[in-house]
C-alpha positions as CSV (number, residue, x, y, z in Angstrom):
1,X,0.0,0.0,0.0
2,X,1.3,3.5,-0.9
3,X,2.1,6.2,1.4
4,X,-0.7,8.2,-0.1
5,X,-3.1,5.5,0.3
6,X,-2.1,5.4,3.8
7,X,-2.5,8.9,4.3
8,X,-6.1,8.7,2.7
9,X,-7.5,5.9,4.7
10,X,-6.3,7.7,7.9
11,X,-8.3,10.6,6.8
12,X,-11.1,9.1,6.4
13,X,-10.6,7.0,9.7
14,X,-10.5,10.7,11.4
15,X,-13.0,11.9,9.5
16,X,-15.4,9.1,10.2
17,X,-14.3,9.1,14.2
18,X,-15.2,13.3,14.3
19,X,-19.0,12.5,12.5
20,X,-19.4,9.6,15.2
21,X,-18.7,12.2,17.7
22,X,-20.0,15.2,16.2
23,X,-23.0,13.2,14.6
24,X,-25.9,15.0,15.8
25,X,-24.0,18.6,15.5
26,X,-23.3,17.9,11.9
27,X,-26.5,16.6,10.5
28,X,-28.6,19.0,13.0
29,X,-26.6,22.0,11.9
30,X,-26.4,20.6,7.7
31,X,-30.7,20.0,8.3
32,X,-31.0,23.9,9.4
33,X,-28.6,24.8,6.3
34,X,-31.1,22.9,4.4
35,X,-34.1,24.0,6.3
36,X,-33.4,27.8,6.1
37,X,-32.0,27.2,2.2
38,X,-35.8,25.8,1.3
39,X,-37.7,28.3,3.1
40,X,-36.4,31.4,2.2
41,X,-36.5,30.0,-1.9
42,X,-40.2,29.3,-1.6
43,X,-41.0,32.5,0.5
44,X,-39.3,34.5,-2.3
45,X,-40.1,32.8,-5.2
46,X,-43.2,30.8,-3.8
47,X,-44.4,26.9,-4.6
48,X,-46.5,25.3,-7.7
49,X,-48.2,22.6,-5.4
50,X,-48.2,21.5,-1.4
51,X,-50.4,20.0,0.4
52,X,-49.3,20.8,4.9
53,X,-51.2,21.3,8.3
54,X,-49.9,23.6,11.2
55,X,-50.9,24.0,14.9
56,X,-49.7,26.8,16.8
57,X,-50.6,27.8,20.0
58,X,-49.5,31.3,22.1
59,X,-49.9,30.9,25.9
60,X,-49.3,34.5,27.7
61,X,-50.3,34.7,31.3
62,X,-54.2,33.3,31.6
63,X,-54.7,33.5,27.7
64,X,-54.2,30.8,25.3
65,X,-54.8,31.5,21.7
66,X,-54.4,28.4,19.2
67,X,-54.8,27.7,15.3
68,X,-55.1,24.8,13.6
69,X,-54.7,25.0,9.4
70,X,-55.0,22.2,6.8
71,X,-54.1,23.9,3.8
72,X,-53.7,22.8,0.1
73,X,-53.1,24.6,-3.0
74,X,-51.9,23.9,-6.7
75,X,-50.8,26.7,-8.7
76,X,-53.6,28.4,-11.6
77,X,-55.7,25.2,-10.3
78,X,-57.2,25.0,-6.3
79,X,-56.7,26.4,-2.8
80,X,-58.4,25.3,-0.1
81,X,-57.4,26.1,4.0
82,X,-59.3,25.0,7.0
83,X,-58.7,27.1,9.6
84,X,-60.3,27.0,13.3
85,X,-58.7,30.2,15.3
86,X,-59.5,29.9,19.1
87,X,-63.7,28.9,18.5
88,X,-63.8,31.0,15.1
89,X,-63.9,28.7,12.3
90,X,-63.2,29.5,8.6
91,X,-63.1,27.4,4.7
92,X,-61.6,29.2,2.1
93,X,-62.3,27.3,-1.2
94,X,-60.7,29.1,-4.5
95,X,-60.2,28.1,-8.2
96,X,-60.0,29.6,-11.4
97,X,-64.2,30.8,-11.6
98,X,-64.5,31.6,-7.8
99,X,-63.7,32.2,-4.5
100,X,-66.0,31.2,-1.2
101,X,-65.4,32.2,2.3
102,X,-67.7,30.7,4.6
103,X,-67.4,31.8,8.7
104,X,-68.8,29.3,10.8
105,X,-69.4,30.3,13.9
106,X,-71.9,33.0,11.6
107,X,-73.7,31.0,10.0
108,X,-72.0,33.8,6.9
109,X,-70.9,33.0,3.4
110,X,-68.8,35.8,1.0
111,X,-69.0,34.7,-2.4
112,X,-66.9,36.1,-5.4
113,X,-66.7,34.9,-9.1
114,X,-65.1,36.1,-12.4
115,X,-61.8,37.3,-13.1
116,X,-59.9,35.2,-10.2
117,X,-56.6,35.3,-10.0
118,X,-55.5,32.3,-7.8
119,X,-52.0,32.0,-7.1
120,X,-52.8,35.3,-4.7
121,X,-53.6,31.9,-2.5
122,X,-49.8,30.9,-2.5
123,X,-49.0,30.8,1.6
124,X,-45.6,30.5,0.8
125,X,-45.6,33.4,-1.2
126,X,-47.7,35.8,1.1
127,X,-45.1,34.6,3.8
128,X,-42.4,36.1,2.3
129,X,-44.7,39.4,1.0
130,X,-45.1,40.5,4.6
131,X,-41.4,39.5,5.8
132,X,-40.4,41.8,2.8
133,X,-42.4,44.4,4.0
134,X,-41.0,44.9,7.4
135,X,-37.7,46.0,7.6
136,X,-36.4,44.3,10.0
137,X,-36.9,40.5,8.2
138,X,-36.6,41.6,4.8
139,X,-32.9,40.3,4.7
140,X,-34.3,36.7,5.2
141,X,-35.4,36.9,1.5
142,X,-32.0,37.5,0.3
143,X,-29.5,35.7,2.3
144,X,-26.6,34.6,0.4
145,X,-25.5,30.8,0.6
146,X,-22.9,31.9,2.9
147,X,-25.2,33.4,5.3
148,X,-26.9,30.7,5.5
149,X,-23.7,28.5,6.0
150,X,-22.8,31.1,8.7
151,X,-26.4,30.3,9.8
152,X,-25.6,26.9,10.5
153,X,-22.1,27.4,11.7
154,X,-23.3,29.5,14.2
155,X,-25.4,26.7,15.1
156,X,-23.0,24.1,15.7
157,X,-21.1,26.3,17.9
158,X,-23.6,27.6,20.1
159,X,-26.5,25.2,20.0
160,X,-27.1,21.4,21.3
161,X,-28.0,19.1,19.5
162,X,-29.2,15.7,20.4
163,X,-32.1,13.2,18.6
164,X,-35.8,13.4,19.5
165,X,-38.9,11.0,18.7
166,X,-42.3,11.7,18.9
167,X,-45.3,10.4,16.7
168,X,-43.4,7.4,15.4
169,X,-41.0,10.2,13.9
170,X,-37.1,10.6,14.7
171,X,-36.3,14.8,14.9
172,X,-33.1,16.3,15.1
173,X,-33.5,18.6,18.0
174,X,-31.5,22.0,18.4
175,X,-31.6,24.0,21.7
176,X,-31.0,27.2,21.1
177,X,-28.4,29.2,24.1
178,X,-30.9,30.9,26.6
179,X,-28.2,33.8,27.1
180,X,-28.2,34.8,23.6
181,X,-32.2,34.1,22.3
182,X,-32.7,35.3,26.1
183,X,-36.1,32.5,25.9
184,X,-36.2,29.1,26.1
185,X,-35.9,27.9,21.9
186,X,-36.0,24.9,20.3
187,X,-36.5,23.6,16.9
188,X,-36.9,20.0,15.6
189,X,-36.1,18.9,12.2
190,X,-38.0,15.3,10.9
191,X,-35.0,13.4,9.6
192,X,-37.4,13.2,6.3
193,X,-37.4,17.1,6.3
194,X,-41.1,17.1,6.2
195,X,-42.3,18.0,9.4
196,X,-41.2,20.7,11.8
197,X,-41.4,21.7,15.4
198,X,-40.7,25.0,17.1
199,X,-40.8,26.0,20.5
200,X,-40.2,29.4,22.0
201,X,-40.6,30.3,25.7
202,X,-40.0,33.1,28.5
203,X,-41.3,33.2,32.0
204,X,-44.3,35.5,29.8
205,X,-45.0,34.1,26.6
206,X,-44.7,30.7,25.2
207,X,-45.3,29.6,21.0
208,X,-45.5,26.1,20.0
209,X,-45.9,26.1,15.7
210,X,-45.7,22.1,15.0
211,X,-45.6,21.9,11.0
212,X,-46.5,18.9,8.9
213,X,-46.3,18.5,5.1
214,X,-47.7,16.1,2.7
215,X,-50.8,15.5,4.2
216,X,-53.7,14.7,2.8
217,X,-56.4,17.3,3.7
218,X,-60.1,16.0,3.2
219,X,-62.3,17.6,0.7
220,X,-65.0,19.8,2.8
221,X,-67.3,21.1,1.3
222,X,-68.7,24.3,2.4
223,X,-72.6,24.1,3.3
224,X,-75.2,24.5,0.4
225,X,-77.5,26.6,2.3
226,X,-75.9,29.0,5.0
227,X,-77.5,32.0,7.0
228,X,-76.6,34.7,4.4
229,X,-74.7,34.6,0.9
230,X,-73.2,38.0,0.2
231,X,-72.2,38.4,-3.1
232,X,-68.5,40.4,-4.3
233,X,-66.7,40.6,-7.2
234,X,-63.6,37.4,-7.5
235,X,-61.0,39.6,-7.6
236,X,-62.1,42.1,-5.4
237,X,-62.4,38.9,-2.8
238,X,-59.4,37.6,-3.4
239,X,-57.6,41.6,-3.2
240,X,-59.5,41.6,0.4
241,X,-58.3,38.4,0.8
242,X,-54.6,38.3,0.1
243,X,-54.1,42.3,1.4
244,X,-56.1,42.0,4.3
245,X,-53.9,38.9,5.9
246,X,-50.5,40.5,4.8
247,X,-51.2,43.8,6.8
248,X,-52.5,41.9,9.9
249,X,-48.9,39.8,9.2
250,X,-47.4,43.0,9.1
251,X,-48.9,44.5,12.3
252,X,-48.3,41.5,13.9
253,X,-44.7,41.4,13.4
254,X,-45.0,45.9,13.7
255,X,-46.6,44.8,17.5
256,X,-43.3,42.7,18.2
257,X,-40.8,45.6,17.3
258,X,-42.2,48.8,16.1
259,X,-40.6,49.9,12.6
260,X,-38.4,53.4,12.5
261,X,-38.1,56.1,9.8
262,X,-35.0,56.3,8.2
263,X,-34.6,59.7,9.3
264,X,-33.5,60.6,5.6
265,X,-34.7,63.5,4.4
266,X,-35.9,63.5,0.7
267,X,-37.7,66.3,-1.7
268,X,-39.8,66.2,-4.5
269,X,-41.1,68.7,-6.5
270,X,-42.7,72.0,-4.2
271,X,-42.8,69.5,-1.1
272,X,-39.9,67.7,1.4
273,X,-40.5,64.7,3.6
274,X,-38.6,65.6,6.9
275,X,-38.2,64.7,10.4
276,X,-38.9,65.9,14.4
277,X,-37.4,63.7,17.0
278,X,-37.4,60.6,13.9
279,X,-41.3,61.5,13.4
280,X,-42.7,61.9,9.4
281,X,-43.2,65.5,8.9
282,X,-44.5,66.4,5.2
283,X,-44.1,70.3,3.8
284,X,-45.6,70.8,0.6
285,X,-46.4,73.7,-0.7
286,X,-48.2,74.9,-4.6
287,X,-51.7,73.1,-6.3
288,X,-53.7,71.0,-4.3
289,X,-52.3,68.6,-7.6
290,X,-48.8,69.6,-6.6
291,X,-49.3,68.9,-3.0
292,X,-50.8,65.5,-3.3
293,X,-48.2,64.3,-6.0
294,X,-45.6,65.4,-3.7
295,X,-47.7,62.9,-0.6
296,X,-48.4,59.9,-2.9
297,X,-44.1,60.4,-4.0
298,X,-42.6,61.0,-0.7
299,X,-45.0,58.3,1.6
300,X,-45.9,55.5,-1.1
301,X,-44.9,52.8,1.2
302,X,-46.4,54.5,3.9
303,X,-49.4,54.7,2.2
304,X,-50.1,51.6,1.0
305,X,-50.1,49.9,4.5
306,X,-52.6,52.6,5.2
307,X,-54.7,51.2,2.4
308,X,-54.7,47.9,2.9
309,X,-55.2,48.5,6.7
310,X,-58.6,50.6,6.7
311,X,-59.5,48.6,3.6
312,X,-58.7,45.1,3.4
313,X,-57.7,44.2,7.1
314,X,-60.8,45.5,8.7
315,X,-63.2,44.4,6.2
316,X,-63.1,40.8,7.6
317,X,-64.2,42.5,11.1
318,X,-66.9,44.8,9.7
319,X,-68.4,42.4,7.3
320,X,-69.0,39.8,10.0
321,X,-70.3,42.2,12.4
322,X,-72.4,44.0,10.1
323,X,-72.9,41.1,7.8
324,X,-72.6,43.3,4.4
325,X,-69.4,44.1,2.3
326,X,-67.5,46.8,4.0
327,X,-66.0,48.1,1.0
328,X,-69.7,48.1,-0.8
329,X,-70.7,50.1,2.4
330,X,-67.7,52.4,1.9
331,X,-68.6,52.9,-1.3
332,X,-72.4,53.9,-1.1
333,X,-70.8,56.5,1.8
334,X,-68.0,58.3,-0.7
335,X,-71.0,58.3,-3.3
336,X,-73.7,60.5,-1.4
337,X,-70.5,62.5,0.5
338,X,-68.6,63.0,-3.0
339,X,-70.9,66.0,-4.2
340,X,-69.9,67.8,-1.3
341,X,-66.2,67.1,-1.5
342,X,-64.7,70.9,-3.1
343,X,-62.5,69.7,-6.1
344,X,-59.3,70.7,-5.0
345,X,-59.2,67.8,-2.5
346,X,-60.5,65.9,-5.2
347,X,-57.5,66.7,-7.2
348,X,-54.9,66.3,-4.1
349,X,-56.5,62.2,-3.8
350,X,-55.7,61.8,-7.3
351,X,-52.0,63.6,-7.7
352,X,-51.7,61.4,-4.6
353,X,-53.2,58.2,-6.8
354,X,-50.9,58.7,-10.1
355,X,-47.7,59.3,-8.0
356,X,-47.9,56.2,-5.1
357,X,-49.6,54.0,-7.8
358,X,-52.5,52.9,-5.6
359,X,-55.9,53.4,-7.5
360,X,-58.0,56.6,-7.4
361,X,-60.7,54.8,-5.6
362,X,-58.7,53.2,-3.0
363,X,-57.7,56.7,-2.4
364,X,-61.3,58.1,-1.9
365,X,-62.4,55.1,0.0
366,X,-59.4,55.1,2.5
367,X,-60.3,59.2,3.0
368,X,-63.9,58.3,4.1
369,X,-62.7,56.3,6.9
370,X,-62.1,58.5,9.4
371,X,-65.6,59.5,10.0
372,X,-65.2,56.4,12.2
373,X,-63.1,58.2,14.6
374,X,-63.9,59.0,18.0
375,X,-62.4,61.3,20.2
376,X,-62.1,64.2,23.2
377,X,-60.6,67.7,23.3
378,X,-60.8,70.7,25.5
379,X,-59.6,74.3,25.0
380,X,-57.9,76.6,28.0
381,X,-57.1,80.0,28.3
382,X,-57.3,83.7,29.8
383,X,-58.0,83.2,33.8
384,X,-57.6,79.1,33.4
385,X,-53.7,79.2,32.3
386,X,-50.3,80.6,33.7
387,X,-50.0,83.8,32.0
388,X,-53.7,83.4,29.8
389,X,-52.1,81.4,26.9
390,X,-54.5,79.6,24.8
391,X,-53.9,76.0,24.7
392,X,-56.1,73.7,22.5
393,X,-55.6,69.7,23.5
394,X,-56.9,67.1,21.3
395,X,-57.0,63.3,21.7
396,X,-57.7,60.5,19.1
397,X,-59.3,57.5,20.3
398,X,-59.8,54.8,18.1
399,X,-58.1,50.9,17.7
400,X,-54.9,50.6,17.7
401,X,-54.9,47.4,16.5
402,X,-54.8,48.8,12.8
403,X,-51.1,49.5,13.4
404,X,-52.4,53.2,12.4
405,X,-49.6,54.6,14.7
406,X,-46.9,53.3,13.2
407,X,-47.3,55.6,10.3
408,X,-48.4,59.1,11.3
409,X,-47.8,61.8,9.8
410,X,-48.0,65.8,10.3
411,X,-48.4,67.7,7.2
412,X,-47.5,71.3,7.2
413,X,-49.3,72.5,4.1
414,X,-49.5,75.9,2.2
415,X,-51.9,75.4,-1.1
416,X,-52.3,78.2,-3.2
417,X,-54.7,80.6,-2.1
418,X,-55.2,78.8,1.3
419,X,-54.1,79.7,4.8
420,X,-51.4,77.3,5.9
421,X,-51.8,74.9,8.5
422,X,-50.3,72.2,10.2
423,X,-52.4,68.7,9.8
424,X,-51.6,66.1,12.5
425,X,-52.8,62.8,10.7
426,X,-51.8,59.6,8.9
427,X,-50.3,58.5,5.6
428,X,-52.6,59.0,2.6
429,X,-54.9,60.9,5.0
430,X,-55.6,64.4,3.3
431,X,-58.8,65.5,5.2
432,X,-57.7,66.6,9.2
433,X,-59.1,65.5,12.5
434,X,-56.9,67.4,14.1
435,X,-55.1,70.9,13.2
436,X,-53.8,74.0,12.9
437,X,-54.0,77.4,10.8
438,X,-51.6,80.1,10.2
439,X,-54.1,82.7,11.6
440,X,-53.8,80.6,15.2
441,X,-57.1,78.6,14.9
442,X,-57.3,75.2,16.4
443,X,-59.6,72.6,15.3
444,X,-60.4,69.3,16.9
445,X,-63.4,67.0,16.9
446,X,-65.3,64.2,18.6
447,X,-67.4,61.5,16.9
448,X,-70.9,60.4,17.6
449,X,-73.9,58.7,16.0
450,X,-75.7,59.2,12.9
451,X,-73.8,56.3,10.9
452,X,-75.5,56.6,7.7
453,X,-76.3,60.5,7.6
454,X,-73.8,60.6,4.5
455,X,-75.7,63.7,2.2
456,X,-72.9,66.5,3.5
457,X,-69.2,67.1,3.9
458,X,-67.0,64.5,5.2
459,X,-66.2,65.2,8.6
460,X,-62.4,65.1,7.9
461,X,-63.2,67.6,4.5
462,X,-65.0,69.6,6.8
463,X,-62.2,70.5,9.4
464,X,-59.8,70.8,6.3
465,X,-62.3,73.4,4.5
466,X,-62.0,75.3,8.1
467,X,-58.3,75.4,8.1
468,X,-58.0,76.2,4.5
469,X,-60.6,79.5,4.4
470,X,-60.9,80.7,8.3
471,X,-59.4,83.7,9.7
472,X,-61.5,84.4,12.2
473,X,-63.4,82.3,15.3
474,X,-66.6,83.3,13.7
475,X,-65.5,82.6,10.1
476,X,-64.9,79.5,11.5
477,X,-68.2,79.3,12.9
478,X,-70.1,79.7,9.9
479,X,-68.1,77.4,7.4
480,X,-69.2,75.1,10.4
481,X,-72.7,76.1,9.9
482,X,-73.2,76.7,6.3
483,X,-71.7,73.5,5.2
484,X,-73.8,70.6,4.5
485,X,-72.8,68.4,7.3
486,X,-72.9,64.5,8.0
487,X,-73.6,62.3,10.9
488,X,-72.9,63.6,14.7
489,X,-70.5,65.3,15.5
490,X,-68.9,67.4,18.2
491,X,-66.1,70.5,17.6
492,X,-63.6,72.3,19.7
493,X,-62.7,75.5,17.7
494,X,-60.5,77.9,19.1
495,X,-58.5,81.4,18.4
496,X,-55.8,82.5,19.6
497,X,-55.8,85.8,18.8
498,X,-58.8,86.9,21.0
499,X,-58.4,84.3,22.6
500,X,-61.6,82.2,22.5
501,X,-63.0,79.2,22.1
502,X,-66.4,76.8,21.2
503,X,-67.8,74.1,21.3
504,X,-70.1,72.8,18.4
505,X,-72.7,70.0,18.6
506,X,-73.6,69.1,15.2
507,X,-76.0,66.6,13.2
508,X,-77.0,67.6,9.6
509,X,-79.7,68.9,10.9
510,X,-78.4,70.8,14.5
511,X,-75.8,73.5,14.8
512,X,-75.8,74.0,18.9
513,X,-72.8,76.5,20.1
514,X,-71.1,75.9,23.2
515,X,-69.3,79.0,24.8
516,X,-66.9,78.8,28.1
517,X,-68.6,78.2,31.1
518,X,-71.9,77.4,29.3
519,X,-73.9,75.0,30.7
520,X,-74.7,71.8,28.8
521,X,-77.1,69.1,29.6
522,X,-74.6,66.4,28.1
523,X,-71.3,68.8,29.3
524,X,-72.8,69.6,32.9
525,X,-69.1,70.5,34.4
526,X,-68.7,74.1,33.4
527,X,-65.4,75.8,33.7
528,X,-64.9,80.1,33.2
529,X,-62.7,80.3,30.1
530,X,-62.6,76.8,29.3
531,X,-64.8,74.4,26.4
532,X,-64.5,70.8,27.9
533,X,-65.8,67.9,25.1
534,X,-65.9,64.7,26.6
535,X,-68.4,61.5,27.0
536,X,-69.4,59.9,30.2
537,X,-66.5,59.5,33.3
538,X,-63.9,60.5,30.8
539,X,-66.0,64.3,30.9
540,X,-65.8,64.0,34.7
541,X,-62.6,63.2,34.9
542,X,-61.4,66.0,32.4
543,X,-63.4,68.9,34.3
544,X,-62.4,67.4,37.2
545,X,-58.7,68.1,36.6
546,X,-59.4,71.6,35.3
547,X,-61.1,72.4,38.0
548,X,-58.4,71.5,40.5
549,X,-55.6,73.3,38.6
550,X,-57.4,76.1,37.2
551,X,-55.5,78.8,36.6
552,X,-51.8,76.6,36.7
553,X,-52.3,74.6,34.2
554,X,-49.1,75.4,31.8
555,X,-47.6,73.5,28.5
556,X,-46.7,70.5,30.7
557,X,-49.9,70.3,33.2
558,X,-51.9,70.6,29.5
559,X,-50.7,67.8,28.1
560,X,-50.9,65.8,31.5
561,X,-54.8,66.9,31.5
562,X,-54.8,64.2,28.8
563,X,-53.9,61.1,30.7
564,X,-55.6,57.6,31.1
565,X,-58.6,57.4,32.1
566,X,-59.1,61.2,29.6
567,X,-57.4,59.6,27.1
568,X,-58.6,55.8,26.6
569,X,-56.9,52.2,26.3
570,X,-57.6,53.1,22.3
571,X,-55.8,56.5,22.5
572,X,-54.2,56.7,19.2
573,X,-53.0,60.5,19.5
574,X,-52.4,63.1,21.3
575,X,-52.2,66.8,20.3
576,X,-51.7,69.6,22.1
577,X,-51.8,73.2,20.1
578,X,-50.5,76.6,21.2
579,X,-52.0,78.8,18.4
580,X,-50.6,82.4,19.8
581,X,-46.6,80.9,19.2
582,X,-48.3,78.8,16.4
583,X,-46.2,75.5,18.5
584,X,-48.0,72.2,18.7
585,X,-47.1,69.4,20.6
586,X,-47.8,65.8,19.9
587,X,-47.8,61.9,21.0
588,X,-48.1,58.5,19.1
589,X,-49.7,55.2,20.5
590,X,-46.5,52.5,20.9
591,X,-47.0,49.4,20.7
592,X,-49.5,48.4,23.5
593,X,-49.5,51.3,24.9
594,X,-52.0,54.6,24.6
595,X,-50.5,57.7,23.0
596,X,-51.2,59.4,26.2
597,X,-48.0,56.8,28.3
598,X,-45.6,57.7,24.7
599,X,-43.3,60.8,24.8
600,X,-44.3,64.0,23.0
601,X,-42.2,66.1,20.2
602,X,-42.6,69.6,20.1
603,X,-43.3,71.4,16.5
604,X,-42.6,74.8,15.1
605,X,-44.9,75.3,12.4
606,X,-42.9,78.9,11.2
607,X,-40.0,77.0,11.2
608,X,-40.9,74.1,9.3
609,X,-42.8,76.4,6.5
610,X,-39.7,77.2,5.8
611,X,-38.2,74.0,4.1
612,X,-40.3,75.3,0.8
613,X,-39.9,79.0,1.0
């Protein structure tokens, strides 16, 4: 035997001695190479044809949420999921002619045919949409093979690995180190590859995801003759379908670790997207055209989420509630408001359309949503502050669970032939609930009932049109007054230049002024120089804090005047206005917690005019 045959044999002798040793290291860390090299090519590029069921459960202190999925689908062909989330229970049955959604807990079917596109139905696919969306897991679409070897490097070094069996199967188990995952991890990897295991848990929170493939999910049948059939367009199903569930990914992951601006600053046209304290701040200036061109450029991202979220994601929750198509509903609402809407804010949705390439009706539709807001607000001054400065707070309370706050936005806006004022909003958003003019008026409003009262001005047009034409308190008044109105609604409107303030209750058919220390039989608290709009113990609460400080209160003791239980568990955004210095002040919800617990960042709306000057 040559000396290079010895050498060879010995080799492989050494070799074969470190796999005996290393065994489960070496095919547990090659499986996760393999593992993490199939997923992320399916979620980027999705899959033709699988057939796999997954259970998942979530147990956080006394809650346990759970999930159970048997999902098939074949490319251009069929899709059908099973899913039973917690007690709700939902079939999803799509080919090429039609889609059917039945929920059965309500008894409620959605039916869409024509014009289906089905490979919107690919999991795999829609996986790896909402990864790419949020920053912070977008990289997992694009890792290079040596990332993924580092992947599994790391793993041999700092994981254990031993064999585990359960269901007649034999896993490769990998512990992951506590004192870098900081929670109990583990995943397990069928020897076959085809079924998965994962296992996350703190003294808090604990995820179980068990994953099988090729499984042969029964053919249900969705029931020939359910409580109600409500008939949609296919591909506007499937749209609702497909871009409600990858926003609620999106949030979901957005919940877990809130998304950051980049803090870049960028310009387009008459208009520049800045930042205060890492907050959006848009300045646009020119045509209402110019203006919205220079939103739908600067915010497309930004605004799509928007879109999808007050479209698509809460659809599935208003439709089952209300048990007709919510988009349908939002339609019949823009139709009877859309006489009333002036055309230059017709013209700002669509230079905001043709720039973010999101349709002109998504647009509108997504700008009648707000009318679902409801809120509180209160405006100080003379004898009730330090000094008599006028301050004008304003709180937004509505779900969080939109993921609304993770995209805000204040617009500082000069149109041609307007006043200027400062908008404190969302993405996409071009009417105002809350705001500010150049001639130091403050406008804030408070939802009520009426729901269906659509023949007037869109509330959120309405407090624009204010901003836009009013110098004066009274001016202010009577666009209020004049103005075909919709629903009920409540105002705060103040001035700083007297400085005033009033209340408005309004319904299209009542116009009630509320001055300062007027009493009110649904505001029975008065306060001398103060309008207080509130509902129930919040009301009680806010006069009772007035009362107490009256004639302290200063920028910090304001803002503090809008604390839980004021502000509530829903408390999306806080504003506080100072419209003598023309300063605003203003707070975010965080994830889990009210706008009211989140810090604020102070605003200089002379300042920031000056960016298109």
């Amino acid at each position: 035997m040559s000396k290079f045959s010895k050498i060879i044999i010995a080799l492989a002798f050494l070799v074969g001695i470190i796999f005996a040793i290393f065994q489960n290291k070496i095919t547990g860390s090659y499986g996760l190479y393999q593992l993490v090299t199939n997923f992320t090519t399916v979620i980027a590029n999705g899959n033709d044809q699988y057939d796999f069921q997954i259970s998942a459960g979530i147990k956080e202190k006394d809650n346990t949420d759970t999930i159970h999925a048997i999902i098939s689908y074949k490319k251009n062909a069929d899709f059908l999921a099973d899913i039973q989330y917690n007690k709700d229970k939902y079939i999803v049955r799509s080919n090429p002619d039609s889609t059917k959604v039945f929920i059965g807990n309500s008894g409620l079917i959605i039916s869409g045919k024509g014009n289906v596109e089905n490979e919107r139905f690919d999991i795999a696919k829609l996986l790896g949409d909402i990864l790419n969306d949020y920053p912070n897991t977008s990289f997992i679409l694009n890792l290079s093979w040596a990332e993924r070897a580092g992947i599994a490097l790391w793993a041999f070094t700092n994981c254990q690995f031993d064999q585990q069996h359960k269901g007649g199967k034999t896993y490769s188990a990998i512990t992951f180190p506590e004192d870098i995952i900081l929670e109990k991890t583990q995943l397990w990897i069928a020897n076959e590859r085809k079924d998965y295991s994962f296992l996350t848990a703190n003294d808090e929170k604990e995820i179980l995801v068990d994953v099988s493939f090729d499984t042969n999910p029964s053919a249900l049948q969705i029931p020939e003759t359910p409580k109600k059939i409500i008939h949609v367009k296919g591909d506007e199903l499937n749209t609702a379908i497909y871009r409600g569930a990858r926003r609620a990914g999106g949030i979901l992951l957005e919940n877990r670790e809130p998304p950051k601006p980049d803090g870049v600053e960028q310009r387009w046209g008459k208009g520049v997207l800045t930042y205060v304290d890492n907050n959006r701040v848009l300045v646009a200036k020119g045509t209402h055209r110019e203006i919205g061109e220079a939103h739908g450029t600067l915010l497309k991202n930004e605004i799509q989420k928007m879109v999808d979220a007050t479209l698509y994601t809460i659809c599935w929750i208003y439709t089952l509630e209300s048990e007709s198509w919510f988009i349908d509903d939002l339609r019949g609402a823009y139709k009877r408001e859309s006489p009333y809407i002036p055309e230059k804010y017709q013209e700002e949705m669509a230079g905001m359309a043709q720039t973010s390439e999101i349709s002109l009706e998504e647009i509108r539709l997504t700008n009648v949503f707000p009318a679902l807001f409801h809120c509180s607000g209160f405006a100080l001054f003379n004898s009730a502050t330090v000094d008599g400065v006028l301050y004008h707070g304003r709180i937004l309370d509505y779900i969080t669970e939109l993921g609304l706050q993770y995209y805000p936005l204040v617009q500082i806006l000069h149109p041609d032939g307007s006043n200027a004022f400062a908008n404190i909003g969302y993405a996409g958003f071009i009417g105002s609930v809350s705001g500010m003019n150049d001639q130091q008026l403050g406008f804030g409003e408070m939802g009520g009932r009426g729901e269906g009262d659509w023949d007037g001005m869109p509330m959120a047009f309405l407090m624009r049109e204010g901003m836009e034409r009013a110098n004066t308190l009274d001016e202010a008044l009577a666009i209020f007054r004049d103005t075909p109105r919709t629903c009920e609604y409540y105002y705060v409107i103040s001035d700083g230049k007297i400085p005033d303030a009033r209340g408005l209750a309004t319904s299209p058919d009542m116009f009630e002024v509320i001055e300062p220390n007027q009493f009110h039989k649904l505001l029975d608290q008065p306060v001398e120089n103060a309008v207080l709009m509130s509902a129930g113990d919040r009301y009680q609460k806010l006069a009772e804090r007035v009362k107490i400080q009256h004639g302290k209160i200063d920028q910090e003791k304001a803002i503090r005047l809008m604390d839980r239980p004021v502000a509530m568990k829903s408390d999306l955004h806080n504003v506080l206005f100072a419209p003598q210095s023309l300063e605003f002040w203003v707070a975010n919800a965080g994830s889990g917690t009210p706008a009211c617990n989140e810090p604020y960042a102070h605003y200089y709306m002379k300042e920031l005019l000056k960016l298109v000057d």
